[in-house]
C-alpha positions in Angstrom: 28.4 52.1 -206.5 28.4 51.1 -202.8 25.5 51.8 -201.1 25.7 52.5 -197.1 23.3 51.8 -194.8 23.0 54.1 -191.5 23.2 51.7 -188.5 20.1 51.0 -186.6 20.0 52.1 -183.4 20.4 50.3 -180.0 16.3 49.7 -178.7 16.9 51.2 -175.3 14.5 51.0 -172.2 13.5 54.6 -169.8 12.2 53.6 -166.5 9.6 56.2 -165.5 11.5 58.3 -163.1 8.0 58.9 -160.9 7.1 55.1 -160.8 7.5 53.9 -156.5 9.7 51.8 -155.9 7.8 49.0 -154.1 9.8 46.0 -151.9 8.3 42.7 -151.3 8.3 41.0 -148.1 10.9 38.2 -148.0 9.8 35.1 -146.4 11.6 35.9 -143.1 9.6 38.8 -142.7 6.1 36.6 -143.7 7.2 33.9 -141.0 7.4 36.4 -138.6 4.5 37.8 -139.7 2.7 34.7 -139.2 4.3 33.7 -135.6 3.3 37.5 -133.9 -0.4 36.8 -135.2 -0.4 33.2 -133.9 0.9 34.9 -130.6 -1.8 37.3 -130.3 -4.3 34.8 -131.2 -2.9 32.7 -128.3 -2.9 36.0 -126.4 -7.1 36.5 -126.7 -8.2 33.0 -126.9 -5.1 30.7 -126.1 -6.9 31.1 -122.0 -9.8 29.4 -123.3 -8.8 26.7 -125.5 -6.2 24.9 -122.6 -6.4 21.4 -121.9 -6.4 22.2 -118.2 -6.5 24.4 -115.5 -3.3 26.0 -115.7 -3.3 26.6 -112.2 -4.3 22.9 -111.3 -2.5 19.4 -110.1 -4.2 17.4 -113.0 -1.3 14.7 -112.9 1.4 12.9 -111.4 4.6 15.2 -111.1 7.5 15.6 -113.8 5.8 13.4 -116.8 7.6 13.4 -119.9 5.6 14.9 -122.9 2.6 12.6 -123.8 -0.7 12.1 -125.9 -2.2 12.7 -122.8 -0.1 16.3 -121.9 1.6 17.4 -124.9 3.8 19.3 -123.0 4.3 16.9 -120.0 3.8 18.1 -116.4 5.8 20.0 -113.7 7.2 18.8 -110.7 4.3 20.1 -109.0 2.1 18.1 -111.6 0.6 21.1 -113.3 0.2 20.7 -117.2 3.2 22.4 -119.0 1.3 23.0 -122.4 -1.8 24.8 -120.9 0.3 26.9 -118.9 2.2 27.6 -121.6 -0.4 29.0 -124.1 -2.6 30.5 -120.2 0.8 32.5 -119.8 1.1 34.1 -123.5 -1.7 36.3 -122.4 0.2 37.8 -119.1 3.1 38.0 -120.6 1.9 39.9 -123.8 -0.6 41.9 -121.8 1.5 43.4 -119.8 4.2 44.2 -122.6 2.0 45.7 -124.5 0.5 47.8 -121.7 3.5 48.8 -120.9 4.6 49.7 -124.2 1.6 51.6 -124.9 2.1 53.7 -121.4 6.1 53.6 -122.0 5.2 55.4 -126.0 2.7 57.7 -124.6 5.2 59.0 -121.9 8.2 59.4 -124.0 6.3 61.1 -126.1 5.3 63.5 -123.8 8.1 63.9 -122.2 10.7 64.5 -125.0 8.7 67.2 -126.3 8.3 69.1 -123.0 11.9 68.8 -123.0 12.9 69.5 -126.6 10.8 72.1 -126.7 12.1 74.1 -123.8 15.2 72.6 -123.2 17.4 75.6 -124.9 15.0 78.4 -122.9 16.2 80.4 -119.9 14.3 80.6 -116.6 12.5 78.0 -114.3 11.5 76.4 -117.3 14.3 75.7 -119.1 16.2 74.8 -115.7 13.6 72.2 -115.3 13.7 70.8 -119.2 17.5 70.3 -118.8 17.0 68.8 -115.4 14.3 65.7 -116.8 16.9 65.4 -119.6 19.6 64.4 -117.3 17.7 62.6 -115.6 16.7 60.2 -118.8 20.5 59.7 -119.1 20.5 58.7 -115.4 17.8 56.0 -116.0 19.2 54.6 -119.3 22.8 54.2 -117.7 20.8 52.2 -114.3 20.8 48.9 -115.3 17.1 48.2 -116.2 16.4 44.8 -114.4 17.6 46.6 -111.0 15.1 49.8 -111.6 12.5 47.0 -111.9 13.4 45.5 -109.0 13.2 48.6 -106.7 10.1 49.5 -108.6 8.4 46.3 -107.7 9.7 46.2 -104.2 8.6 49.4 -103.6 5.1 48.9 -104.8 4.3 44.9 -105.0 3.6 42.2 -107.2 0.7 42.7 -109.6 0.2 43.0 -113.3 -0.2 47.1 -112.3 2.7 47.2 -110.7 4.6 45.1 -113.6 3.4 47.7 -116.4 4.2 50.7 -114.3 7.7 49.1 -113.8 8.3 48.7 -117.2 7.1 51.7 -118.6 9.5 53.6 -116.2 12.3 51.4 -117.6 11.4 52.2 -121.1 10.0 55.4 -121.1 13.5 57.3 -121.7 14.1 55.4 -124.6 10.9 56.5 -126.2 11.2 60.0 -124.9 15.3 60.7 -126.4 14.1 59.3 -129.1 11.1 62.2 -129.6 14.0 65.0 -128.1 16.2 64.1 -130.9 13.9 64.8 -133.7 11.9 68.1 -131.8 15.6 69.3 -131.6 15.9 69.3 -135.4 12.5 70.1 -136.0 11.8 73.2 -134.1 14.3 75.3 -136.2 12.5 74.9 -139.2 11.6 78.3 -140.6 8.3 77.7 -141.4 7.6 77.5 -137.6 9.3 81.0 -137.0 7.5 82.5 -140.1 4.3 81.1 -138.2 5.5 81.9 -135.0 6.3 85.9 -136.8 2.5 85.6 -138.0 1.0 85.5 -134.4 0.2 81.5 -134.0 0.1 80.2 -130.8 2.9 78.1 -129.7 0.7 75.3 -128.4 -0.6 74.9 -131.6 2.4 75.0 -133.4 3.8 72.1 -131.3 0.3 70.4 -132.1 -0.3 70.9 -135.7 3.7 70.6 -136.8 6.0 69.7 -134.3 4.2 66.5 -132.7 3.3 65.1 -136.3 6.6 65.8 -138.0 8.6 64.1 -134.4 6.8 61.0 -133.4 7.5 58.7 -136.2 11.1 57.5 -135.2 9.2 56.5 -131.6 5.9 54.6 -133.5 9.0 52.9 -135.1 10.7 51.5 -131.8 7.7 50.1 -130.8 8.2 46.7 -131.6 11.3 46.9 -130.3 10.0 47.9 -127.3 7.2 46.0 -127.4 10.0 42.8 -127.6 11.6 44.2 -124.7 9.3 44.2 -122.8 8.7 40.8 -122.9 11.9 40.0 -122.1 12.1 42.3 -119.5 8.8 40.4 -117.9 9.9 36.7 -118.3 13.5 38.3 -116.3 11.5 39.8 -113.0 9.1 36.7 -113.3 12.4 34.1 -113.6 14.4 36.2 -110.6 11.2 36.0 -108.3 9.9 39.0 -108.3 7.4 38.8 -110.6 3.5 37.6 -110.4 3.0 35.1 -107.5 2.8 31.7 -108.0 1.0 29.7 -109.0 0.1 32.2 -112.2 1.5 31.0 -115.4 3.8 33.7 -116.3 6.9 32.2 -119.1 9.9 33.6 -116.8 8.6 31.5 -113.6 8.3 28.8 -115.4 11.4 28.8 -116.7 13.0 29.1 -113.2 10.6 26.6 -111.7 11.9 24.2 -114.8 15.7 25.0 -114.4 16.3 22.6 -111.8 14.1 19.8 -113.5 16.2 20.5 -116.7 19.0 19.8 -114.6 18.5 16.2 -114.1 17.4 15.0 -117.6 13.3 17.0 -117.8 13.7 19.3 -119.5 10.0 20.0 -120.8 9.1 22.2 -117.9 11.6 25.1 -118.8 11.8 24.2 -122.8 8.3 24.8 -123.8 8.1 28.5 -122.3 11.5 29.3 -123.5 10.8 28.3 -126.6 7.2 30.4 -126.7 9.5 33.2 -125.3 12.5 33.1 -127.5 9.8 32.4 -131.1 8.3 35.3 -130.0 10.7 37.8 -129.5 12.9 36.9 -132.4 9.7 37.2 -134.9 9.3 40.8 -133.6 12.7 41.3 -133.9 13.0 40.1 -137.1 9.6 42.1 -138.7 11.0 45.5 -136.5 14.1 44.9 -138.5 11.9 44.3 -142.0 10.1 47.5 -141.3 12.8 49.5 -140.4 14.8 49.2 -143.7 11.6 49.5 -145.5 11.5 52.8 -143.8 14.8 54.2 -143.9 15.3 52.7 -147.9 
């Protein structure tokens, strides 16, 4: 007699359907990690910790990079290193200024206009007006609204932040219409609405909250704008007066030098610029997917 066993079954695994799905930063996103918080170090104490005077003669002109000046000199003999590091505080100061005031705005702004934008009256008339007119600014080349904005009012940091928040202020604020637009149908707000709660609050307690996130997400990228958007007026002339060490002066100060064979003058601000704006864009990127995943 033949005696048959019953097959054994398979050992099987059950991932628990509640346990989070967690992501690990790569080492991209830890590099870039570690270059923004070397900036902002630089940023708060990179002033105090310079060789020299960034604003000094403290050699001969155009030296190549030595023991003596890391970074060499420029063709006025000012130390390229110290001004360098002095001008990662201007230029991050006023981008992140700017930033802040550019977020704060847009915020504002796109949810006046979301808000109102689909009502009748002066209101609405004026809702759909500040909406076009955010299309107008974002299709106006933004180095040219930053010119007229600086011509108009001067060279100074104040006048640089203002500039630049006016240049990125629409972004911010579309960004905030986009998501009051879906947002305000929801029918929890018309029950609430139905119940007798004040609009004002509404927008407080629900809208604002439940509309802000995608623009507290473009902050980086603004905040890397920005930047760039400094260094640009500062390398076409119209930015802080010389002699302040400011990364886009420098560069055009340098370009010439780098033209005959010294190069160290432009290289070692373009290089603090381009580190810099890549290891935000890099981390915004990182953060983003993290997000949206």
């Amino acid at each position: 007699m033949t005696t048959t066993l019953p097959p054994q079954a398979a050992p099987t695994t059950t991932a628990d359907p509640v346990a989070p799905r967690t992501r690990r930063l790569g080492v991209g996103s830890w590099i870039a990690t570690g270059i923004l918080a070397l900036v902002l170090l630089a940023a708060l104490v990179g002033p105090l910790l310079t060789p020299y005077d960034p604003t000094d003669v403290v050699g001969l002109p155009s030296r190549a990079p030595s023991a003596e000046h890391w970074g060499g000199t420029d063709s006025t003999g000012m130390d390229v290193f110290s001004r360098t590091l002095a001008g990662t505080r201007i230029d991050v100061v006023i981008a992140a200024m700017a930033t802040l005031l550019a977020t704060v705005l847009g915020i504002a702004v796109g949810l006046g206009v979301g808000m109102n934008e689909s009502r009748r009256g002066p209101v609405g008339v004026l809702a759909r007006g500040v909406s076009r007119l955010l299309d107008l600014l974002q299709a106006i080349p933004v180095v040219i609204i930053g010119l007229v904005v600086v011509s108009f009012f001067g060279t100074s940091t104040p006048t640089m932040i203002v500039a630049l928040a006016v240049i990125l202020m629409p972004i911010q604020a579309r960004l905030t219409r986009s998501e009051v637009l879906r947002v305000r149908g929801d029918a929890y707000l018309d029950a609430a609405r139905q119940a007798g709660r004040h609009e004002l609050r509404l927008i407080v307690r629900h809208v604002l909250p439940n509309s802000v996130r995608p623009a507290l997400l473009n902050v980086s990228v603004i905040l890397g704008i920005s930047i760039v958007l400094t260094a640009s007026l500062g390398f076409l002339g119209v930015g802080l007066p010389p002699p302040t060490p400011e990364w886009g002066s420098m560069i055009a100060h340098g370009a010439g030098d780098a033209a005959v064979g010294k190069w160290w003058s432009a290289a070692f601000p373009a290089a603090a610029l381009c580190v810099t704006v890549a290891a935000s864009s890099v981390l915004t990127h990182r953060l983003t997917v993290d997000r949206t995943s």
